[in-house]
C-alpha positions in Angstrom: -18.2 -112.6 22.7 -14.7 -113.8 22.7 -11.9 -112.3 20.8 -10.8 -113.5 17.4 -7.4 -114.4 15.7 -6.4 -115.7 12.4 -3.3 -117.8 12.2 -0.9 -118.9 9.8 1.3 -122.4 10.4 4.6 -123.7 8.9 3.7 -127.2 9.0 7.4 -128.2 7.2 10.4 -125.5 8.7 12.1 -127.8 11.4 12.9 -126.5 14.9 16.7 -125.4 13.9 15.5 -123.1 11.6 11.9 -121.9 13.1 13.4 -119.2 15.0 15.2 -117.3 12.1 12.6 -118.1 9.5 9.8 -116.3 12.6 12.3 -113.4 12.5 12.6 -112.7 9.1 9.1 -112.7 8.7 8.5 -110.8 11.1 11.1 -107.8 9.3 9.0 -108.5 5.8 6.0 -107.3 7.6 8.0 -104.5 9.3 9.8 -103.2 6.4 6.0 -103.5 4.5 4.7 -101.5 7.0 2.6 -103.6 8.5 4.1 -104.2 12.0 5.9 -102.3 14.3 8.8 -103.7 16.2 6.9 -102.4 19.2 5.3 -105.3 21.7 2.3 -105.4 23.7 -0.1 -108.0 25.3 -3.4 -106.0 25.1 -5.9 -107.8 23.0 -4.2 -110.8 22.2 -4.9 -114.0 24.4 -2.2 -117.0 22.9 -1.5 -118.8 25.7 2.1 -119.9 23.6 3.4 -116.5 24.1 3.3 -113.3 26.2 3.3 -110.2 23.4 3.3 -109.3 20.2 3.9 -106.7 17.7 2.1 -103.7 17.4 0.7 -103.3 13.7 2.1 -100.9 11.9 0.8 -97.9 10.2 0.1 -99.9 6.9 -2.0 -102.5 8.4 -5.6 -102.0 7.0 -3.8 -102.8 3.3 -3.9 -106.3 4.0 -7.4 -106.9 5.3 -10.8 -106.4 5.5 -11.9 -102.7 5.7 -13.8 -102.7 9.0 -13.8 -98.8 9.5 -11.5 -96.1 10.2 -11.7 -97.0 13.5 -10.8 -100.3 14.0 -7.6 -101.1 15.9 -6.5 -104.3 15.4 -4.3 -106.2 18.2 -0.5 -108.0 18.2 1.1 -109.9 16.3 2.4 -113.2 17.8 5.1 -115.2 16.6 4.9 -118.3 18.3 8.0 -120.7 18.0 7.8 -124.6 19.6 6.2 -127.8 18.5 2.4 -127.3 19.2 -1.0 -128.7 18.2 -2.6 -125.7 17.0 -6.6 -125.4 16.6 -9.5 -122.9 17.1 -10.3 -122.4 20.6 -12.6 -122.9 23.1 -12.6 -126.5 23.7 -12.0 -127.8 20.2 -8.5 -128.9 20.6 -9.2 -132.0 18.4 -9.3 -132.7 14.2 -12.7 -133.9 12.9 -10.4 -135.9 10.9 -6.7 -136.9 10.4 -5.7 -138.1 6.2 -3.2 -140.6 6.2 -0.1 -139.9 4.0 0.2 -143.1 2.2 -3.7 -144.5 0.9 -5.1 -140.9 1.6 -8.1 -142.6 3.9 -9.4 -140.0 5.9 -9.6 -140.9 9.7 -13.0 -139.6 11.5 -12.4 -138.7 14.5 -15.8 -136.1 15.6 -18.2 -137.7 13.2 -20.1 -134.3 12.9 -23.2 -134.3 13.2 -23.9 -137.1 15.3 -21.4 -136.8 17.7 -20.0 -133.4 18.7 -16.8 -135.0 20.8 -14.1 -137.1 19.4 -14.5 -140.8 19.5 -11.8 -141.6 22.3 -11.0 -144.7 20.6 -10.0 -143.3 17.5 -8.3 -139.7 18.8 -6.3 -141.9 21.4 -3.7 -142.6 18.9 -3.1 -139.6 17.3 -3.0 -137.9 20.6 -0.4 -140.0 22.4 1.9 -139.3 19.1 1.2 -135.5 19.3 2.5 -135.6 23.1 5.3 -137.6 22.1 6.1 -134.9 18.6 5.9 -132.1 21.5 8.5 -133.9 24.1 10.8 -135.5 21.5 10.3 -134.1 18.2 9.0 -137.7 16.9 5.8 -139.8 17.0 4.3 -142.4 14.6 0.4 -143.2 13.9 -0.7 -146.3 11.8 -3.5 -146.6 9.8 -6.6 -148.5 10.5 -7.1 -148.8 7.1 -3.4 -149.9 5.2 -2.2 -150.6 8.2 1.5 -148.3 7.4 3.0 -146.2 10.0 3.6 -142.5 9.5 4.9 -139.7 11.4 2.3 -137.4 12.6 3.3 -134.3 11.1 3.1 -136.6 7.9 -0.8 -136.7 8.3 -2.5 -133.9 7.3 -6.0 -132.2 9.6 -9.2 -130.5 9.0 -9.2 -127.2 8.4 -9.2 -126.0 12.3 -6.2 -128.1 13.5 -2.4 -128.4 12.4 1.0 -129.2 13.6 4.0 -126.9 13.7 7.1 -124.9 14.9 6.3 -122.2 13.7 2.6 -119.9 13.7 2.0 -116.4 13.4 -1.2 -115.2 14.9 -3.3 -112.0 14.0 -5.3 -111.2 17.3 -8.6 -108.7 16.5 -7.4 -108.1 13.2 -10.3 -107.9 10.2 -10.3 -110.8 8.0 -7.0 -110.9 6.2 -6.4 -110.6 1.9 -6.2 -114.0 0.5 -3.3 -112.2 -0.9 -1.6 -111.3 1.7 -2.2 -115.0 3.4 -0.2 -116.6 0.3 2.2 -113.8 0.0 3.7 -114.6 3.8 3.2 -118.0 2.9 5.6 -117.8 -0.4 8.3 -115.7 2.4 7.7 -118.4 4.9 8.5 -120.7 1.8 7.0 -123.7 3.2 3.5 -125.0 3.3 1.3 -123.7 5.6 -2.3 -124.1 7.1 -4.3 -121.0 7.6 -7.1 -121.1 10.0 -9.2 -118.8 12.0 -10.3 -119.3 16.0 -11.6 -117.7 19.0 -11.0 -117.8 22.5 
C-alpha cells in the first residue's frame, strides 16, 4: 500500500531566508485553522525531518472530501537543500530543461527504458551533490553547450530542487486553490508534486 504525501517546493527562497519564510507559513495555516502548532510523527514517513504539525480543526476545507472520517497526518516543514521526488526508488527526473535554449534533457526515456541513462543523469547528479554540500553546482548543455546552475534547470513534474518543502502526509488531494494560495504567501515559485513511500 504505502502511504501518500503531497508536497509543495520553494524552488527560489535562498537558505538565509528558508527558515523564516517555513515559519511564517506555517502561522498562515495555523491562524487559517488548518494546523495546529501540536507535533507528531505518526503517519508521516519524510526521512528530512522527524515531526510535523497536527492539522487543525479546519483541515477538510482545503481538500478533497474523503469522509467524515478521514484523519489526515503532519505537516512537515522541511528546511535544507534537497533533491526532492516521489518515492520509492524514483529519485531521478525523466528529464532536466535547460535554462538558456529550453532543450529538454532525457534522462529515463519512458517507455523504453524505465532507469535513467547513467550517462546522461551522471552530470546533473554530481552538480546536485555538489548544490547540497556547497550551495553551488553547474551543468552544461549537450545541446548549446552553456553552463548553468542547477537550480537554474527546471525537472519533470516528480522532481525539484529546494530549501524549502512543505509536505502533506495522508492528507486527501489538496484544492488547486489552496496549492496557489500558500504558493502566493510563500511568494516564490514553487513545484507541487505528489509521492509515496
Amino acid at each position: 500500500m504505502g502511504d501518500y504525501f503531497e508536497r509543495i517546493v520553494d524552488v527560489e527562497v535562498g537558505v538565509a531566508e528558508a527558515e523564516a519564510l517555513g515559519a511564517r507559513a506555517v502561522d498562515w495555516m495555523v491562524s487559517r485553522g488548518l494546523l495546529t502548532r501540536e507535533m507528531s510523527s505518526e503517519s508521516m514517513y519524510s526521512g528530512k525531518v522527524e515531526a510535523g504539525y497536527v492539522p487543525g480543526p479546519q483541515w477538510a476545507a482545503v481538500a478533497d472530501d474523503w469522509g467524515a472520517d478521514w484523519v489526515p497526518g503532519p505537516v512537515a516543514v522541511i528546511v535544507g537543500r534537497h533533491a526532492h521526488h516521489g518515492g520509492q526508488g524514483e529519485t531521478e527526473p525523466e528529464y532536466a530543461t535547460c535554462p538558456h535554449c529550453a532543450t529538454r534533457t532525457v534522462i529515463i526515456d519512458y517507455p523504453n527504458q524505465w532507469q535513467a541513462d547513467a550517462d546522461v543523469w551522471q552530470p546533473f547528479s554530481a552538480a546536485i551533490e555538489e548544490w547540497v554540500t556547497t550551495g553551488a553546482g553547474d551543468v552544461t548543455c549537450r545541446t548549446c553547450r552553456t553552463s548553468a546552475s542547477i537550480t537554474a534547470w527546471t525537472w519533470s513534474d516528480d522532481f525539484a530542487l529546494g530549501v524549502l518543502a512543505v509536505e502533506f502526509w495522508h492528507w486527501p488531494p489538496l484544492h488547486d486553490t489552496f496549492v496557489s494560495a500558500l504558493a502566493t504567501q510563500l511568494g516564490h515559485r514553487t513545484v507541487h508534486h505528489t509521492g509515496k513511500f
